[in-house]
Phi, psi and omega in degrees: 000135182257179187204132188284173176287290203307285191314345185276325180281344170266011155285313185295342199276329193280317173293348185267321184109149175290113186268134173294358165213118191175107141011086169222132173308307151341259180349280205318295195301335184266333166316296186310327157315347184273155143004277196220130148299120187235009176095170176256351193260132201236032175185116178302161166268319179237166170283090159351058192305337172233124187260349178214163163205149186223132201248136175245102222254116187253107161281160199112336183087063190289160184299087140318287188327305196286332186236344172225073152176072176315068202273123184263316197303339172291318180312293217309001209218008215278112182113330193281200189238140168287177175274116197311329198281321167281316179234014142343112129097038158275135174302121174222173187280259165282355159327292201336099177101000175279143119333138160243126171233172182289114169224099210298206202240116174292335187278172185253137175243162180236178170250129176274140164075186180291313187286018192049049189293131159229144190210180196300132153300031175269336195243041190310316187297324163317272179318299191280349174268318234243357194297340173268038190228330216258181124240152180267115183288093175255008157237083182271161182221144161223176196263356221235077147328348194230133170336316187271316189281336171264004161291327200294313193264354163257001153227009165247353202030050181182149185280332217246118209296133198133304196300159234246151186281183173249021169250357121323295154301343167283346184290319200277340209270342195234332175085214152238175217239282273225093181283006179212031141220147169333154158292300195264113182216163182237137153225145200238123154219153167212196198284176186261329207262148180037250177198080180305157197271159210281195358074111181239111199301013151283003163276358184210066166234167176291334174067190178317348181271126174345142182275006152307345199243037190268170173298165150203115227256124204281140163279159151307114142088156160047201142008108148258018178211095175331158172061036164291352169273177191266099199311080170057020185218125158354155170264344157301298215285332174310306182294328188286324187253019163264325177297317178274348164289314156308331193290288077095269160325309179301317185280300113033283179326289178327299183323294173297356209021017178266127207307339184315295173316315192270357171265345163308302195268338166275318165301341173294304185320288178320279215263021167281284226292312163359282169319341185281294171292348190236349126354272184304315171318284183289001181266104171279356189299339181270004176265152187296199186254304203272004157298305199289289184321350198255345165260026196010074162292136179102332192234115181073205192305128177226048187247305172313321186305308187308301157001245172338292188324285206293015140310293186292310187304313171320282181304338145347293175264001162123357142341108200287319215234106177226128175220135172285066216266159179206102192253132186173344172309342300181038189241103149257006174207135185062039177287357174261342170278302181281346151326287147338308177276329153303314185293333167321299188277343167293295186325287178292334180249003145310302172308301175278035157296292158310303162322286188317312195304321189302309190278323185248039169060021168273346188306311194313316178274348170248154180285101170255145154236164200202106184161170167233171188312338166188201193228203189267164159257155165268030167256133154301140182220104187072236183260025186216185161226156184264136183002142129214158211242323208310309191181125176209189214250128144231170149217165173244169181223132173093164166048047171067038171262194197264148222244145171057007204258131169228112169267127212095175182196128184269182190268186167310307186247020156055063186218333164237152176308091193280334192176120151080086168272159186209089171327149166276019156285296197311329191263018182230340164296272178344329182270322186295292193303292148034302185258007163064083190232140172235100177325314189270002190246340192270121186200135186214118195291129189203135212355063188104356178228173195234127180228160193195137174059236155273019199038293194217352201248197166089113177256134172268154195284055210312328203285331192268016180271119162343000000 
């Protein structure tokens, strides 16, 4: 008897048996036949406190020391050698073999709120909104010292390239809301002055999970997708050679059992429906005057501000996974001029994001986040500072973490972890339980092995959850 390649993989698949959250191709190809992708996960591990998230991913690496972490002792040593004993036989970046001198925060810090949050005045909209909203993390650690590579592993949980991003797995795991936009989308901006470091569109690919579940990345300002008009053709006739193209595929599909073909005829779809929808999206004229003043649209860099708008507007409509890169972070040099001028274009429309979110009841549920792949040293380096992996600052807002709250503790010179660290395994476990996700159960089988994530690591961070 012969038996074709579907029946032979849907035997094999019935014969392995169902794993409940686990990478089986059938499963895919047939899910894919749907519409909308609807997850793979058909029962939470917890009740979901976060149904979306929008990550405000400040690449570059901002200076905990200059804005959330407040050293009297870099004053009192200011200048001196650091103490040999903290940074003897320590990984460091462009240091390495350098004087390490002491170098204190040139900036002024307050206490915020109700919680006495204290953190730098580079960041007032931050301080004066958000301080009784957030919680702060101040001792995250990654394992990853070079940009691109701690880019990898704070959204892949891995260095080595391939690997599926992590709006990408909410993508596999949970599916999207939204029938006429991506679930998972990126938008990218940066400062005007000098040459931030780039961005490689391997933070929001699918890696080995079918490339229906890759980020798809928005331009900054105006248009967010080239060709949204209509080439010169009808929306019949437009529909009419996308319905024969399907036909097509689909047959293609059959033959191959490969998930590529059916992602091929959804992107074909995604992006007919688009055309419809990210006009009226990306249109702020329909947003009030006092919305725009309040992400300070109009004043100074307006590409984040634009962002962050079209963010809040996003998660609206049904958007799962959103991350915001604003790359300008990156000061090894002349940080007391360019510091400024990132928290400037970051600052207010970070806050009203959280606000705005705030106003129209999405804060509970949706998830901020607010950081970058790692922080500074409080050594100096030239007029800047240089990488540190040990412990630098994020915070979140929203989807049930803890309002006013701060975790963690640095050392005298905000140079080691003093108490309650929090790997970036640990912060991608948290954000998953969060989504009411079992970090250690999201597994997709890829060549002899079942992968996932956080890899082998990751605790989740009960204490900063509500």
């Amino acid at each position: 008897m012969s038996l074709n390649r579907r029946d032979f993989l849907k035997a094999t698949a019935a014969a392995a048996g169902s794993a409940s959250i686990s990478g089986i191709i059938p499963e895919l190809v047939q899910a894919a036949e749907q519409a909308k992708w609807t997850g793979i996960i058909d029962k939470f591990h917890v009740t979901p406190r976060a149904k979306r998230v929008i990550w405000l991913y400040m690449a570059g690496a901002p200076s905990q020391i200059d804005l959330f972490d407040y050293k009297e002792d870099l004053v009192k040593y200011g200048g001196e050698p650091m103490p040999e004993s903290l940074t003897e036989g320590q990984q460091l970046a462009q240091l390495q073999g350098s004087d390490l001198i002491v170098r204190p925060s040139s900036f002024d810090y307050t206490h915020y709120g109700e919680s006495g949050l204290h953190m730098s005045t580079l960041l007032p909209h931050i301080g004066n909104n958000l301080a009784d909203k957030i919680t702060m993390i101040r001792t995250m650690h990654t394992d990853q010292i070079n940009h691109d590579t701690a880019h990898m592993f704070m959204n892949t949980g891995s260095i080595v390239s391939g690997r599926p991003s992590f709006g990408a797995w909410m993508d596999y795991a949970l599916g999207g809301a939204a029938d006429d936009l991506p679930p998972f989308v990126v938008m990218v901006s940066k400062e005007a002055y000098g040459g931030p470091q780039p961005i490689s569109s391997r933070q929001w690919n699918s890696g080995f999970l079918p490339s229906r579940f890759q980020g798809i990345e928005f331009q900054s300002g105006g248009t967010p997708v080239h060709y949204l008009d209509n080439p010169g053709t009808s929306r019949d006739q437009q529909g009419y050679l996308i319905n024969q193209v399907r036909a097509m595929n689909e047959i293609g599909g059959e033959r191959s059992m490969d998930p590529e073909v059916i992602t091929r005829n959804l992107q074909y779809e995604m992006a007919y429906k688009m055309q419809r929808s990210l006009p009226e999206l990306a249109d702020l004229d329909n947003e009030p005057d006092y919305i725009k003043d309040m992400y300070g649209i109009g004043v100074g860099n307006d590409k984040f501000a634009h962002n962050c708008l079209l963010a809040r507007k996003m998660v609206e409509d049904g958007v799962r996974f959103i991350q915001l890169y604003h790359r300008g972070w990156d000061n090894h040099h002349d940080i007391d001029i360019n510091l400024p001028k990132v928290c400037q274009t970051t600052d207010q429309a970070s806050a009203a994001l959280v606000l705005d979110l705030e106003q129209r009841g999405l804060l509970e549920d949706t998830l901020v986040i607010w950081g970058g792949e790692f922080g500074r040293t409080a050594m100096a380096q030239g007029s800047g500072r240089d990488h540190h992996i040990k412990c630098y600052t994020m915070w979140m807002a929203g989807g049930g973490v803890k309002q006013g709250f701060t975790y963690g503790k640095t050392d005298n010179f905000g140079y080691n972890i003093a108490e309650n660290g929090v790997h970036v395994h640990d912060l991608q476990a948290t954000v998953m339980h969060l989504m009411g996700i079992d970090h250690k159960k999201l597994t997709y089988r890829y060549q002899g092995r079942d992968f996932r994530l956080t890899d082998v690591g990751g605790n989740i961070v009960n204490k900063i959850i509500a």
